[in-house]
VEXVO-454364 format. One record per residue: x, y, z of N, C-alpha, C in turn; residue in one letter. Coordinates in steps of 0.05 Angstrom, whole numbers, plus 5000, padded with zeros to 4 digits. Layout:
BEGIN
XYZXYZXYZa ...
***
This chain:
BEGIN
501649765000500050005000501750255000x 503950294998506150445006506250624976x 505850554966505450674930501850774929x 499550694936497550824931496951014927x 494651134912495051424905493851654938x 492551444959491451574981494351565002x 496151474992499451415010501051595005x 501451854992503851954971504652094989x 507052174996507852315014508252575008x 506752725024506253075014508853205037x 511453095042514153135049515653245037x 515053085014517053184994516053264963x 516953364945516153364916515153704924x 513653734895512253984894510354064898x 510254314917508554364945505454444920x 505654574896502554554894500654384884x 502654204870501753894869500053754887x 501853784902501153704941499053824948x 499254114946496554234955493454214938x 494354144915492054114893491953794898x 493453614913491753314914490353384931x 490553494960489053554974486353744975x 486453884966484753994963482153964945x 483153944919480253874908478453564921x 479453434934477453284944476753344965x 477253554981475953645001474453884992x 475054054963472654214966470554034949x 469953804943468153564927466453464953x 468853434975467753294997465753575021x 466453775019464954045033463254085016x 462354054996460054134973457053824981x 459053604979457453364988456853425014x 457253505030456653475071454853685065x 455553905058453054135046450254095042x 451053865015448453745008446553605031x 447753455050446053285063443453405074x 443353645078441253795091438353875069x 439853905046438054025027436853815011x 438253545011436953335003433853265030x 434653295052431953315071429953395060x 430953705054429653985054427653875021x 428753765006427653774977425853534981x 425753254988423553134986421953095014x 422253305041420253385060418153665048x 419253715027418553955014415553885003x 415053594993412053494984409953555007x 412353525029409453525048408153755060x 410053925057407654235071409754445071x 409754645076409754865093411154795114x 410054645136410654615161412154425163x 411754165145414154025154417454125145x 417154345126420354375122421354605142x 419454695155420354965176421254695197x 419954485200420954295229423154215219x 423454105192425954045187428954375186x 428454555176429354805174430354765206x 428154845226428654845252430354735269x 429354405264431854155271434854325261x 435854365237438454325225439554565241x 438154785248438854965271439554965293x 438654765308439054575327441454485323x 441554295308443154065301446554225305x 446454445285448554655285450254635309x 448854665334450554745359452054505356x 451354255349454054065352455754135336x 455854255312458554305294460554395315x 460454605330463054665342463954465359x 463254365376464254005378465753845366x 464653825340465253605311468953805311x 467854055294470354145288472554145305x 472354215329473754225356475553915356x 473953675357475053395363476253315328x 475653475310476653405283480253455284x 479753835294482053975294484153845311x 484253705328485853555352486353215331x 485053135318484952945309487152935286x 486853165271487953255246490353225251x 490853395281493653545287495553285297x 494553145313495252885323496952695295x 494452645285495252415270497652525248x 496552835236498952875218501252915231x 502053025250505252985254505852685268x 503952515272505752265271506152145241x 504152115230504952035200507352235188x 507852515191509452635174512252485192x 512552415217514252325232515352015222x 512951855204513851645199512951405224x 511551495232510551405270507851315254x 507051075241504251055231502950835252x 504450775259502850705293502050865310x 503051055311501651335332499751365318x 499751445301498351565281495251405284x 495451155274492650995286491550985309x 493350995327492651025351491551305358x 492251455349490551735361487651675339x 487751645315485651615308483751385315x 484151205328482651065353481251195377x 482751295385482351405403480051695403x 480951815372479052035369475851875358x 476151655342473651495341471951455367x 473651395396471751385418470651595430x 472251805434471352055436469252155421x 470252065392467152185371464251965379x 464951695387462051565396460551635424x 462951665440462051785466460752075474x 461052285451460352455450457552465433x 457552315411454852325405452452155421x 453251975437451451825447450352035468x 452052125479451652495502449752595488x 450552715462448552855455445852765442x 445552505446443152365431442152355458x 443152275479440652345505439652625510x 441752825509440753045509437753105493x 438353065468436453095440434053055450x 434152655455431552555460430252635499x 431752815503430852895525429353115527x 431053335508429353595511429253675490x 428653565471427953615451425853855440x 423453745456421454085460422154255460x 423954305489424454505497426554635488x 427954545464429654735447428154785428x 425354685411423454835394423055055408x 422354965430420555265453421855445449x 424855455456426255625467426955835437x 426655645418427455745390424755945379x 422455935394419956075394418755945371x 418355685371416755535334414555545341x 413255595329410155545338408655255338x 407455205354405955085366405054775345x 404754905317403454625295406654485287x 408254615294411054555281412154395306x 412154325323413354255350413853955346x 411253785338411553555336413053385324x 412753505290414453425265417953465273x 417853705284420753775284421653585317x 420053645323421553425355422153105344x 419953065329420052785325423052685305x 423052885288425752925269428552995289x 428053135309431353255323431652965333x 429252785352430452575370431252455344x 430652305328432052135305434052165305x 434652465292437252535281438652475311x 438552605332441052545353441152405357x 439052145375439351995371440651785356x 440851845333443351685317445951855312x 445552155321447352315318450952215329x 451052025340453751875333454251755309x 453051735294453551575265454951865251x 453952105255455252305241458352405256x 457852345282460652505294463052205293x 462751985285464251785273465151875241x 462551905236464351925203465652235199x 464752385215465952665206469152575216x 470152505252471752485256473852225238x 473252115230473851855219475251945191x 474152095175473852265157476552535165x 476952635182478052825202481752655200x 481152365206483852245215484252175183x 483252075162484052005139485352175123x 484052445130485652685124487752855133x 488752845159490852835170492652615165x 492352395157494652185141494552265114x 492952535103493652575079492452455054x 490252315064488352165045485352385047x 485052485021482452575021480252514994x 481752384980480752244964477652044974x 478751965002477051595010475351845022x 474552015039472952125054470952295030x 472452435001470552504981468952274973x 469851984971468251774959465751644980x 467151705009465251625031462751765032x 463252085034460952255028458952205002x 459552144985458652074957456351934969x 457951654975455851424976454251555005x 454551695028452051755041450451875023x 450952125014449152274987447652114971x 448651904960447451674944444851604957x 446051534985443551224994441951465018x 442051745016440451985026438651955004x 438752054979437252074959434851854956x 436151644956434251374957432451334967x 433751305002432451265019430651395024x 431851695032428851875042426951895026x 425551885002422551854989422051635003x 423451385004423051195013421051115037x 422351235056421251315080419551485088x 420351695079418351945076416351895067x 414851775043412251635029411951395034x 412851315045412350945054412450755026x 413850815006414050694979414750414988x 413050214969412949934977412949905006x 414049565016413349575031412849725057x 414449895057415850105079413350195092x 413050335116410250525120411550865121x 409350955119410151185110410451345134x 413351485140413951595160414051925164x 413352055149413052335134415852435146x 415152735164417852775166421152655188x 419752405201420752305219422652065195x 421152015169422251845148424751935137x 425652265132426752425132429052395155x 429552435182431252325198432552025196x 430751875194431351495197433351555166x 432751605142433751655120436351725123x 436652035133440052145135440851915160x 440151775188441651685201442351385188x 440851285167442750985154443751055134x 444151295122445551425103448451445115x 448251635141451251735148452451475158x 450351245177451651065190453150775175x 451650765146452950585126455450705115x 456151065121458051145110459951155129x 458751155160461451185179462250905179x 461050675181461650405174463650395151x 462950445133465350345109466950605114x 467850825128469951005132472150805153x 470850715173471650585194473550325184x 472050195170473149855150475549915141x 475250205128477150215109479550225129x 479950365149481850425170482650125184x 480249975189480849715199481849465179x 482149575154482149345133485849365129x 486249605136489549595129489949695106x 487649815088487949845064488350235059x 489050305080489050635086492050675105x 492650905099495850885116494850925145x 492350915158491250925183490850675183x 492250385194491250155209489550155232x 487550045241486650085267485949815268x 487649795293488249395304486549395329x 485649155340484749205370486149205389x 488449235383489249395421489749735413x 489049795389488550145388486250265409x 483950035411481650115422480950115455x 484050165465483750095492484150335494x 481750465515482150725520484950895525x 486851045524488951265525487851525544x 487951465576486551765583488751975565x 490551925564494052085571492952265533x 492952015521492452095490489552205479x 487752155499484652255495484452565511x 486552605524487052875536487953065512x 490053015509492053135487488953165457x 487652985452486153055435484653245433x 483653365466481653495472483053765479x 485853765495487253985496487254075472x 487754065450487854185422485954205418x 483054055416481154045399479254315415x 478754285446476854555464476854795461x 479954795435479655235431478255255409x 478555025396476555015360475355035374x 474254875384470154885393469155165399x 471755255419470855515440470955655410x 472655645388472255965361470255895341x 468855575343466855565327464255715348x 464255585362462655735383461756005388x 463956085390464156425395462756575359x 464056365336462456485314460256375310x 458456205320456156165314454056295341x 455256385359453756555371453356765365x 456256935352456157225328454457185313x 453556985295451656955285449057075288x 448056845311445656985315444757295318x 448257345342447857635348447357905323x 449257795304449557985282446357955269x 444857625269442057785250440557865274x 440057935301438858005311439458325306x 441858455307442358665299441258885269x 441658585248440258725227437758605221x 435758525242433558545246432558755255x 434158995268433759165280432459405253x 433359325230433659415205430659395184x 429759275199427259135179428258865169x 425158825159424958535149426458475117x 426158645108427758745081430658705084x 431458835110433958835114435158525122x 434158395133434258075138434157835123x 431857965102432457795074435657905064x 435358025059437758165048440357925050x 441258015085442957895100442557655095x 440557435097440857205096442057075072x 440357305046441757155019445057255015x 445457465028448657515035449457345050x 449757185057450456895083450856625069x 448856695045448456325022451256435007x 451856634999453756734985456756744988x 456456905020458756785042459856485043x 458056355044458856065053459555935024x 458355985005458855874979461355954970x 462356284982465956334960467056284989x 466556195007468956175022469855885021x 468755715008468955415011471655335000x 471855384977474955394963477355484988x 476555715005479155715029478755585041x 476555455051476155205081478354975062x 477154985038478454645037480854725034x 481854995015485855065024486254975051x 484755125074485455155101485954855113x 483454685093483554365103487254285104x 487454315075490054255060492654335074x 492254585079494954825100494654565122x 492654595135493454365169494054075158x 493653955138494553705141498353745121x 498053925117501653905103502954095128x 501054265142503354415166504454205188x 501753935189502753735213504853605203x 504253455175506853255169508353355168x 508653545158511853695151513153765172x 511953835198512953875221513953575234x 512153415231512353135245515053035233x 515553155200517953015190520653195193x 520053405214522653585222522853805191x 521053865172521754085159519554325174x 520254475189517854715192517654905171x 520454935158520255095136518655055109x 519154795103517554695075514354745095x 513354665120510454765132509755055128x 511755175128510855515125510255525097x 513055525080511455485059508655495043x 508655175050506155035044503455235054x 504455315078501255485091501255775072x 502655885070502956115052502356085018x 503655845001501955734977498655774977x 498955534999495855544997493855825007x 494255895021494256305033493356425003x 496456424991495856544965494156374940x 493256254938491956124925488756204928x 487756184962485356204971485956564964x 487756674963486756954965486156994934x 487656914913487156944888484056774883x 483056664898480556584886478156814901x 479256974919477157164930477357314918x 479757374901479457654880477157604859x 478157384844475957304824473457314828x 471857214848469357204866469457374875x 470557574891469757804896469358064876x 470458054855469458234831466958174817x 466557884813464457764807462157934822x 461857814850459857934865459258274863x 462458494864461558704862460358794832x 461058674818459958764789457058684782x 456058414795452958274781452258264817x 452258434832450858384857447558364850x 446558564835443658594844442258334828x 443358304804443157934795442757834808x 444857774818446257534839443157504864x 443257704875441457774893438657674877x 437457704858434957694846436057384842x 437257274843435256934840434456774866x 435556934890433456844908431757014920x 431257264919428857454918429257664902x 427157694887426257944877424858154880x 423858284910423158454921424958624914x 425058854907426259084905428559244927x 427259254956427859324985430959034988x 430258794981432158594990434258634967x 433458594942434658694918437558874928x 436359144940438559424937439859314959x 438159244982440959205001441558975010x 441458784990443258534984446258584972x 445458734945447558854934449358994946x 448359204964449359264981451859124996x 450658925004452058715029454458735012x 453958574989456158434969457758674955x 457058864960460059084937460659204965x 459859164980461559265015462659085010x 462058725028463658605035464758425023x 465058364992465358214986469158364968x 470258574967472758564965474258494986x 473558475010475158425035474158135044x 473657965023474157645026477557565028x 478757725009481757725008482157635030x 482257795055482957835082481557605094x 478857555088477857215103479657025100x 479656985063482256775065483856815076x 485256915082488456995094488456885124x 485256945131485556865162484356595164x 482656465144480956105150484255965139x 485556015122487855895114490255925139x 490456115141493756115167491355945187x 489256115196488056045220488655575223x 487055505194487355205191489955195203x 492155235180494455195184496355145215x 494555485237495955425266495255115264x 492455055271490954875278492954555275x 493554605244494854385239497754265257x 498254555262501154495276500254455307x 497854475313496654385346496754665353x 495954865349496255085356493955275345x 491455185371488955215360488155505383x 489055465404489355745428489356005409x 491156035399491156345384489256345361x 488256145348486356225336483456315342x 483256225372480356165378480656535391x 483456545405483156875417483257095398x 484457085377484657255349480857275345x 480557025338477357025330475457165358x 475857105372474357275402475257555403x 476857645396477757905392477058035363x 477357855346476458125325472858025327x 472157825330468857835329467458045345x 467757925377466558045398467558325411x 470958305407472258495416470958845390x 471158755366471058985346467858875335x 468058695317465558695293462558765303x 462658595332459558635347458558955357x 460759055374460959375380460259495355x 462859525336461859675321459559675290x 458959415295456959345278453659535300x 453659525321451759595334452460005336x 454760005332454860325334454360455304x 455360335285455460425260452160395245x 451260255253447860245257446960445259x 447660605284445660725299447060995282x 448961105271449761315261450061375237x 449361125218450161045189447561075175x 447061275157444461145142445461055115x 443760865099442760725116443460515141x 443260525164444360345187444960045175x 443859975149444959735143447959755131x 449159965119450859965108453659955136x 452860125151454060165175455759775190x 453159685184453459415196455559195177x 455059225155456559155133459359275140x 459859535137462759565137464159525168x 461959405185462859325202464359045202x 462158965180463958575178465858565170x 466758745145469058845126470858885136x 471459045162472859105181474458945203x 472558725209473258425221474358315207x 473858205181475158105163478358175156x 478658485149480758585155482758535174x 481458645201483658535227483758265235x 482358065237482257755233484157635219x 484357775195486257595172489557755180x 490058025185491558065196493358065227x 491957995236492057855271493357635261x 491757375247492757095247494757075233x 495457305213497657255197500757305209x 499457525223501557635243503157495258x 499857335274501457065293502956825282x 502156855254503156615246506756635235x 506556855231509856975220511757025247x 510156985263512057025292513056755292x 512356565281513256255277513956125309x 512456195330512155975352511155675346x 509755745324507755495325509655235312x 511355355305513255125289513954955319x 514255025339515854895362513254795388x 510954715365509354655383508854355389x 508654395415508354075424506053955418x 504453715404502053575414502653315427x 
***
């Protein structure tokens, strides 16, 4: 197996080679994980109104576990790639054992949670009253089996830190595949099946992800991946299940901290009108769609900053994080001119109200030249990560979010007309010092001498 094309050693040879194996199957594989939600969303869509707001609702929910996932991913990544870049492919399995129990033990946590209070996170989310049922009955499912997803994400997490991202694009595939199938399936009770409406919809994505964390897992146990996992890997490690979580608790704490900005920032330009909210939201589908190309760079930067460290070059790691840096920044130029030139387009194919129209466009010829500066900071930011040096990213991100973007997104409001614009060049501004903070930290080159 030492010749495979999921084996090549990204040590040596030419760094954008290296970075282009990695990458395009992770931005194949972030476009597929994408999908899983909208495949729900499209055949619960026959049934009402209400069942896709319970489904909508659930995936809102569901959300708060991402910073979790990413948190125990980031510790996973960091682990396994500097033992593999070390040539240590017994460590290397072994931490990714070890992050597999952590990922079952944590979803089984949160599947009691789910089927516990399930209500009472509709409640709290204020759904009304006809929606409560559908969507409760859908969250327990999903958590409930919600370890089948935090296996394959992490599982997925360690294949890519040994530098294989090929097997985790083909793993996603086939969930997507047998999502498609299944859910009409279930959802309409076709043949024998009975018809489970939107609760058919949950059972669907959880033997979708769980046939895919299964064959992610085989592949690791078959010997047929540079990750072996033998059974004495599976004997608990407090010493090594620490170290996973020391690295992985500052991801969580900076996913965290930005999905609570979240909310805060649309409650702010709610403050704006309802016009103003559409607006923002279809500025957010847009966001997430050009920034995807730097997540999967950023993927790429942490799994070549670990090996290369693991194999004693820090230099060829800097490098590599800076390639890929410039690469993600040259694709925000392109996409970001795009957006400022055809914004009110762009904007009109998911509403054409006039009011959402102007200050959609808006959003996008404000914030969309200072994507530059996003990349600069999801790419170094990955990159600490990869070298186990996830602390300064999570404080950089707490400081330019909460410390600047929230303040002055709330002052520039109140003095800016229109107050939406105010709020915008508030994000633009985050973006700015975010990508400059992490770059900063990252050129101070501590992180080369970091321990995991």
């Amino acid at each position: 197996m030492a010749n495979a094309p999921h084996n090549r050693n990204i040590t040596e040879g030419p760094l954008l080679k290296a970075i282009g194996w990695l990458t395009a199957p992770m931005l194949v594989g972030a476009v597929l994980q994408n999908m899983q939600s909208l495949i729900d969303l499209f055949w619960v869509g026959g049934l009402g109104s209400k069942a896709v707001a319970a489904v909508a609702m659930s995936a809102t929910i569901i959300m708060v576990l991402f910073p979790m996932l990413m948190g125990l991913s980031t510790g996973t990544i960091a682990l396994v790639a500097r033992a593999v870049g070390a040539g240590n492919e017994e460590e290397a399995s072994t931490a990714a054992s070890q992050s597999l129990i952590l990922a079952f033990v944590l979803g089984i946590f949160f599947g009691v949670i789910g089927w516990l209070f399930s209500d009472d996170f509709f409640h709290m989310l204020g759904a009304a009253p006809e929606i409560i049922p559908d969507g409760s009955a859908y969250l327990k499912i999903s958590l409930l089996g919600g370890f089948t997803v935090f296996i394959l994400f992490i599982a997925n997490a360690a294949l890519q830190g040994a530098g294989d991202t090929m097997t985790p694009m083909w793993v996603m595939a086939v969930s997507n595949v047998l999502n498609i199938i299944l859910a009409p399936l279930f959802i309409f009770g076709i043949g024998p099946l009975p018809r489970m409406n939107v609760e058919g919809a949950a059972v669907a994505t959880v033997l979708s992800q769980a046939v895919a964390a299964g064959l992610a897992v085989h592949i690791m146990l078959s010997g047929k991946a540079r990750l072996h996992i033998r059974p004495h890997h599976w004997k608990p490690d407090p010493q090594l299940l620490w170290r996973i979580l020391r690295i992985g608790l500052p991801g969580s704490g900076q996913m965290f901290s930005r999905s609570l900005m979240s909310a805060v920032m649309m409650w702010i330009v709610a403050g704006c009108g309802t016009a103003a909210v559409a607006a923002y939201g279809v500025g957010l589908r847009f966001h997430m769609i050009i920034l995807m190309p730097a997540f999967a760079l950023g993927g790429a930067a942490a799994t070549m900053v670990g090996q290369n460290l693991g194999a004693g070059k820090p230099e060829r790691a800097r490098h590599a994080a800076w390639v890929s840096t410039w690469i993600g920044m040259g694709f925000m130029v392109i996409t970001g001119a795009i957006m400022v030139l055809f914004a009110p387009g762009l904007i009109r194919v998911f509403n054409r109200e006039p009011d959402v129209v102007r200050i959609g466009a808006q959003y996008l010829q404000v914030v969309s030249p200072f994507y530059i500066f996003a990349a600069l900071g999801i790419v170094l930011g990955r990159a600490l990560n990869g070298a186990g040096d996830s602390m300064s990213p999570m404080i950089i991100t707490i400081l330019s979010l909460w410390g600047l973007q929230v303040p002055l997104a709330v002052f520039l409001s109140r003095i800016w007309q229109p107050p939406t614009h105010g709020i915008w060049w508030a994000i633009a501004t985050a973006f700015v010092v975010q990508g400059l903070l992490v770059a900063g930290w990252f050129e101070t080159g501590r992180w080369k001498h970091r321990k995991v």
